[in-house]
C-alpha positions as CSV (number, residue, x, y, z in Angstrom):
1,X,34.7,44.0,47.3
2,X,32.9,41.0,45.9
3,X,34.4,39.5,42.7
4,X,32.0,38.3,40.0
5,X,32.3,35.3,38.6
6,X,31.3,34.7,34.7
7,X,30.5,32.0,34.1
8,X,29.3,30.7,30.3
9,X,26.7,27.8,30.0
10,X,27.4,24.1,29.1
11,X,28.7,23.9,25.1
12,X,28.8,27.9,24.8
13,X,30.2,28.9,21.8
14,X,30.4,31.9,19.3
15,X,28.9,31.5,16.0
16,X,29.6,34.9,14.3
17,X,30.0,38.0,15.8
18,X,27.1,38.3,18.5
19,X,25.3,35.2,18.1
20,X,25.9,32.3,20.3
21,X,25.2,28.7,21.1
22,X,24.8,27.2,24.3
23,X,22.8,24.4,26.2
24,X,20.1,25.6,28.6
25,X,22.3,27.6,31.5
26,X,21.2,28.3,35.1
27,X,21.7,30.6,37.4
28,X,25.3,30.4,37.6
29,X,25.5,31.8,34.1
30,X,23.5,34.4,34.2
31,X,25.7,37.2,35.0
32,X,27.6,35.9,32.1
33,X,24.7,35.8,29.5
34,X,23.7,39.6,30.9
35,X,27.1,40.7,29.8
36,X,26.0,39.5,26.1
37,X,23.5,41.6,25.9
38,X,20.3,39.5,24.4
39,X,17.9,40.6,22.2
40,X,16.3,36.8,21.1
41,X,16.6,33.5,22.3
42,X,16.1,30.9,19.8
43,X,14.7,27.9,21.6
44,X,14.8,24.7,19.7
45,X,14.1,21.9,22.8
46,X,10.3,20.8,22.7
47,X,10.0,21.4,26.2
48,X,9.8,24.6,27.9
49,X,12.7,26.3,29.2
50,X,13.3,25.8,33.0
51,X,11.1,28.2,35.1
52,X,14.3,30.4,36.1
53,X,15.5,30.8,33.1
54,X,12.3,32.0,31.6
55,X,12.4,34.5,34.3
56,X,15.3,35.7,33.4
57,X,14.4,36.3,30.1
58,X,11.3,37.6,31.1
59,X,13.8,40.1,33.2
60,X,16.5,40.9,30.9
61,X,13.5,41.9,28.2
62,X,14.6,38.9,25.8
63,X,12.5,37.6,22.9
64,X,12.2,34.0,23.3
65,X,11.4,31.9,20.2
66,X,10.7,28.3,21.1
67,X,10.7,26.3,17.9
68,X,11.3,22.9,19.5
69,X,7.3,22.8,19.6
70,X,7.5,22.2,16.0
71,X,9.9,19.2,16.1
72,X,9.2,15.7,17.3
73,X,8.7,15.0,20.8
74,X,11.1,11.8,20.4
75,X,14.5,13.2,21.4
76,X,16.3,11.0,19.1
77,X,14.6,12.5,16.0
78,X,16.4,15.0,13.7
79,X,15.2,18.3,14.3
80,X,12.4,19.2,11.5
81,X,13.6,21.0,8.3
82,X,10.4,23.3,9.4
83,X,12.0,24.1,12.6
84,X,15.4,24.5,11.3
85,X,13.6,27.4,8.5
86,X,12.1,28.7,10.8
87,X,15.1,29.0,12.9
88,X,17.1,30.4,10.0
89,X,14.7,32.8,9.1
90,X,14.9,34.4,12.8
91,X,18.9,34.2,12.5
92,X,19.5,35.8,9.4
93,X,17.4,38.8,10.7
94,X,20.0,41.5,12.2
95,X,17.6,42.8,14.2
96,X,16.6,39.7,16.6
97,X,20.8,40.5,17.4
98,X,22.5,39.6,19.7
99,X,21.2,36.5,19.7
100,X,21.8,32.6,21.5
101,X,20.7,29.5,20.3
102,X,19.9,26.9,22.3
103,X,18.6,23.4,23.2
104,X,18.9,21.3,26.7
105,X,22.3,20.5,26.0
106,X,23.5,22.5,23.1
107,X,24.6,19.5,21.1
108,X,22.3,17.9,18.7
109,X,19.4,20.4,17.7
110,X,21.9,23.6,18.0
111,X,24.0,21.8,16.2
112,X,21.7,20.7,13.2
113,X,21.1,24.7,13.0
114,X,24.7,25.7,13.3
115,X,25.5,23.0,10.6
116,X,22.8,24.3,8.4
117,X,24.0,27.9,8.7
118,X,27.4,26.8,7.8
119,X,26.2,25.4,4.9
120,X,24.3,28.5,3.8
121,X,27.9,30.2,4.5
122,X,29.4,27.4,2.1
123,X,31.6,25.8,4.3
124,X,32.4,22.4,3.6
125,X,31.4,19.3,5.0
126,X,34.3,18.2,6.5
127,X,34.4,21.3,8.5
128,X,31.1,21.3,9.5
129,X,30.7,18.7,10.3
130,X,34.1,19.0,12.3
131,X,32.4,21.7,14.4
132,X,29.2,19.2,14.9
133,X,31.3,17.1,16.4
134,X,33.0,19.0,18.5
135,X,29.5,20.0,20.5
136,X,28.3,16.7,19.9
137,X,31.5,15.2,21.7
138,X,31.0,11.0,22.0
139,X,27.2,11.6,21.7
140,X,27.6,12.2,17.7
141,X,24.0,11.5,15.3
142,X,24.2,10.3,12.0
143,X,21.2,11.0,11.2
144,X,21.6,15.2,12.0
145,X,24.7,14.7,9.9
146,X,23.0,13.2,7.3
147,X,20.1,16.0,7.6
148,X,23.2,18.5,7.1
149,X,24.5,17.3,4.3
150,X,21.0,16.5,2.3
151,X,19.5,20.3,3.8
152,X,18.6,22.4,0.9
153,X,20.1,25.8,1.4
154,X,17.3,27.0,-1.6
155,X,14.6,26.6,0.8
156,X,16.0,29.6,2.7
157,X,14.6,33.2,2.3
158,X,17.6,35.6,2.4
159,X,16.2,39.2,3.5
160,X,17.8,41.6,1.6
161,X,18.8,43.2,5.3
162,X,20.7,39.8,6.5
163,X,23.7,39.6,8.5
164,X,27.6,40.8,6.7
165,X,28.6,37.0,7.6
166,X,26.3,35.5,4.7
């Protein structure tokens, strides 16, 4: 009798009930991210995803949306407020769930989302930008802070079919 291990990806988190944040995983998570049951994959890295993962994805039937095609290839950059629409629009869909956001390591451009969900939610600033941090750890940008706080939550399309959470 073999145990298995679950094991979640670098900077997993829960966002709301079955939507998730992580950093790219590999195959040591995979058994963990079956368990969640994926529908979509919001991809938000300008790169591809690793060749594994996309077969796993490819496997486990997943819809990948890579939106990091639509931000700039300089790392440093804030993510676009294109790509974070965009991004929003896919989330606040209820069909597309569950879902996982995700970038290479989960901090900055998942972050920049997450923040900019929260602020659709009408958290404050202090707390988002509490949770920010938190991913972000010691690698903390002013500049996706800064996008928070100036993002226009009137820019965003609310379907009349969106999530309980909003």
């Amino acid at each position: 009798m073999s145990s298995q291990h679950y094991i979640p990806p670098l900077n997993y988190g829960m966002i709301e009930e079955d939507l998730y944040r992580s950093g790219q995983p590999n195959e040591l998570n995979f058994p963990f991210l079956e368990k969640l049951g994926l529908k979509t994959v919001v991809w938000l890295a300008p790169e591809e995803p690793n060749q594994r993962f996309l077969d796993f994805i490819y496997d486990q039937d997943i819809q990948l949306n890579h939106l990091g095609v639509i931000s700039s290839l300089n790392a440093w950059d804030p993510i676009t407020e294109e790509a974070v629409l965009e991004a929003l629009e896919i989330i606040l869909n209820p069909d597309n769930y569950p879902m996982i956001i995700m970038c290479n390591a989960g901090r900055h451009r998942t972050g920049t989302v997450v923040g900019c969900l929260r602020k659709l939610q009408r958290w404050n600033l202090t707390a988002i930008f509490e949770e920010y941090r938190r991913y972000a750890g010691p690698k903390v940008r002013l500049l996706n802070e800064q996008f928070i706080e100036l993002f226009d939550t009137d820019l965003v399309r609310r379907p009349l079919n969106h999530p309980n959470w909003l």
